[in-house]
C-alpha positions in Angstrom: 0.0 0.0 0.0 1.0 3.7 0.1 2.8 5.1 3.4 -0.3 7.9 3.5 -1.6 7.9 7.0 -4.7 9.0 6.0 -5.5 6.6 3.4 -4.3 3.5 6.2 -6.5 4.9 8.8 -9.6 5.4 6.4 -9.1 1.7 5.0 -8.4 0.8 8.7 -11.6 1.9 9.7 -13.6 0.5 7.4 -12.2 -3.4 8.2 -13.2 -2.3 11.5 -16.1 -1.6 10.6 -16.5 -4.5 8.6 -15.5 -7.2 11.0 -18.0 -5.3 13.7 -21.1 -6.1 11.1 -20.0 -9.6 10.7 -19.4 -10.6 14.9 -23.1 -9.2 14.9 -24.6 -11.1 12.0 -22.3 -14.5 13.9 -24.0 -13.2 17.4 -27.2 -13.0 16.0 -26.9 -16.1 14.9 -25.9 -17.4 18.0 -28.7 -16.0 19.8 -31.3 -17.4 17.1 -29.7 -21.0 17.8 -29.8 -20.6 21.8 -26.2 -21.3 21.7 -25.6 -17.9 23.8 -27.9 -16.4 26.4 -29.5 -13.1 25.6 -30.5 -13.0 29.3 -26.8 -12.5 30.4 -25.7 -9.4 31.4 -22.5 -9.4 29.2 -23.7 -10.9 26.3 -27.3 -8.5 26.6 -24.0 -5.5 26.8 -22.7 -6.9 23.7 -25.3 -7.7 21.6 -27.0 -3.9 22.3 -23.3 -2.1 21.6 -23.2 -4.4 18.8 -26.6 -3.2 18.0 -25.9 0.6 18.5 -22.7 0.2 16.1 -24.7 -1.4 13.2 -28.4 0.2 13.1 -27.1 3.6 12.2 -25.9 1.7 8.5 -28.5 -1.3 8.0 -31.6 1.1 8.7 -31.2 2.9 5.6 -30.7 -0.2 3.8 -33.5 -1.9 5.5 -35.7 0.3 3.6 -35.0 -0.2 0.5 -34.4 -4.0 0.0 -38.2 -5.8 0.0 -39.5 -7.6 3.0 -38.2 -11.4 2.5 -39.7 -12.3 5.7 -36.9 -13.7 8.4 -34.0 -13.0 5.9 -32.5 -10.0 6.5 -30.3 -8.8 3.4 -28.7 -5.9 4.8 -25.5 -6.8 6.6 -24.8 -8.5 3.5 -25.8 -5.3 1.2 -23.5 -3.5 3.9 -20.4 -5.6 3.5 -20.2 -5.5 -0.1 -20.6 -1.5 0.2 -17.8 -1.5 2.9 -15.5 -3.3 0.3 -16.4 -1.2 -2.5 -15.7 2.1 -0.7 -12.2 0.4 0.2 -11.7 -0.2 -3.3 -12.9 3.1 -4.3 -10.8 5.3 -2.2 -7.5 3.0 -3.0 -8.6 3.6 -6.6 -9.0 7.3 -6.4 -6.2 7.3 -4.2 -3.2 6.2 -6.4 -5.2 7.5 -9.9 -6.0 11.5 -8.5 -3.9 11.9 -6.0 -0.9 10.4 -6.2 
Protein backbone atom coordinates (compact mmCIF):
# COMPACT_ATOMS: atom_id res chain seq x y z
CA UNK A 1 0.00 0.00 0.00
CA UNK A 2 0.99 3.69 0.08
CA UNK A 3 2.76 5.05 3.35
CA UNK A 4 -0.25 7.93 3.52
CA UNK A 5 -1.64 7.91 6.98
CA UNK A 6 -4.70 9.04 6.02
CA UNK A 7 -5.51 6.58 3.43
CA UNK A 8 -4.34 3.55 6.23
CA UNK A 9 -6.48 4.93 8.82
CA UNK A 10 -9.60 5.42 6.42
CA UNK A 11 -9.06 1.68 5.04
CA UNK A 12 -8.38 0.76 8.71
CA UNK A 13 -11.63 1.90 9.68
CA UNK A 14 -13.63 0.49 7.38
CA UNK A 15 -12.20 -3.41 8.23
CA UNK A 16 -13.21 -2.31 11.47
CA UNK A 17 -16.13 -1.64 10.61
CA UNK A 18 -16.53 -4.52 8.56
CA UNK A 19 -15.54 -7.17 11.00
CA UNK A 20 -17.96 -5.29 13.73
CA UNK A 21 -21.07 -6.14 11.06
CA UNK A 22 -20.02 -9.64 10.74
CA UNK A 23 -19.40 -10.57 14.89
CA UNK A 24 -23.14 -9.22 14.90
CA UNK A 25 -24.60 -11.11 12.00
CA UNK A 26 -22.34 -14.49 13.91
CA UNK A 27 -24.02 -13.16 17.43
CA UNK A 28 -27.20 -12.97 16.01
CA UNK A 29 -26.90 -16.15 14.91
CA UNK A 30 -25.89 -17.44 18.02
CA UNK A 31 -28.65 -16.01 19.79
CA UNK A 32 -31.28 -17.42 17.06
CA UNK A 33 -29.68 -20.97 17.82
CA UNK A 34 -29.77 -20.58 21.81
CA UNK A 35 -26.19 -21.33 21.72
CA UNK A 36 -25.62 -17.86 23.79
CA UNK A 37 -27.88 -16.36 26.43
CA UNK A 38 -29.50 -13.15 25.63
CA UNK A 39 -30.49 -12.97 29.27
CA UNK A 40 -26.82 -12.50 30.39
CA UNK A 41 -25.69 -9.41 31.43
CA UNK A 42 -22.53 -9.43 29.18
CA UNK A 43 -23.73 -10.95 26.31
CA UNK A 44 -27.35 -8.49 26.56
CA UNK A 45 -24.01 -5.48 26.85
CA UNK A 46 -22.72 -6.86 23.69
CA UNK A 47 -25.32 -7.69 21.56
CA UNK A 48 -26.99 -3.87 22.28
CA UNK A 49 -23.29 -2.14 21.62
CA UNK A 50 -23.16 -4.41 18.77
CA UNK A 51 -26.56 -3.16 18.04
CA UNK A 52 -25.85 0.62 18.46
CA UNK A 53 -22.71 0.23 16.09
CA UNK A 54 -24.67 -1.36 13.19
CA UNK A 55 -28.35 0.16 13.09
CA UNK A 56 -27.05 3.56 12.18
CA UNK A 57 -25.86 1.72 8.53
CA UNK A 58 -28.45 -1.27 8.02
CA UNK A 59 -31.59 1.12 8.71
CA UNK A 60 -31.17 2.93 5.59
CA UNK A 61 -30.72 -0.20 3.84
CA UNK A 62 -33.50 -1.87 5.46
CA UNK A 63 -35.71 0.27 3.64
CA UNK A 64 -35.04 -0.17 0.51
CA UNK A 65 -34.44 -3.99 0.01
CA UNK A 66 -38.25 -5.77 -0.05
CA UNK A 67 -39.47 -7.59 3.05
CA UNK A 68 -38.20 -11.38 2.53
CA UNK A 69 -39.67 -12.30 5.71
CA UNK A 70 -36.85 -13.73 8.36
CA UNK A 71 -34.00 -13.00 5.90
CA UNK A 72 -32.46 -10.01 6.54
CA UNK A 73 -30.31 -8.79 3.44
CA UNK A 74 -28.68 -5.90 4.78
CA UNK A 75 -25.47 -6.85 6.63
CA UNK A 76 -24.83 -8.48 3.48
CA UNK A 77 -25.80 -5.27 1.17
CA UNK A 78 -23.47 -3.45 3.94
CA UNK A 79 -20.45 -5.59 3.51
CA UNK A 80 -20.22 -5.51 -0.14
CA UNK A 81 -20.59 -1.52 0.18
CA UNK A 82 -17.81 -1.46 2.89
CA UNK A 83 -15.51 -3.29 0.29
CA UNK A 84 -16.38 -1.20 -2.51
CA UNK A 85 -15.70 2.14 -0.74
CA UNK A 86 -12.15 0.44 0.24
CA UNK A 87 -11.69 -0.23 -3.33
CA UNK A 88 -12.94 3.12 -4.29
CA UNK A 89 -10.78 5.32 -2.24
CA UNK A 90 -7.50 3.04 -2.96
CA UNK A 91 -8.62 3.65 -6.61
CA UNK A 92 -9.02 7.27 -6.42
CA UNK A 93 -6.18 7.27 -4.20
CA UNK A 94 -3.17 6.25 -6.45
CA UNK A 95 -5.24 7.51 -9.92
CA UNK A 96 -6.03 11.54 -8.50
CA UNK A 97 -3.90 11.94 -6.03
CA UNK A 98 -0.93 10.43 -6.15
Amino acid sequence: MSSNPFLWLILTILDIYLWIIIIWVVSSWLVAFGIINPHNQIVRSLLHALNRLTYPVMRPIRRFLPDLGGLDLSPMVAIIGIIFLQKFIVWAYFNYLS
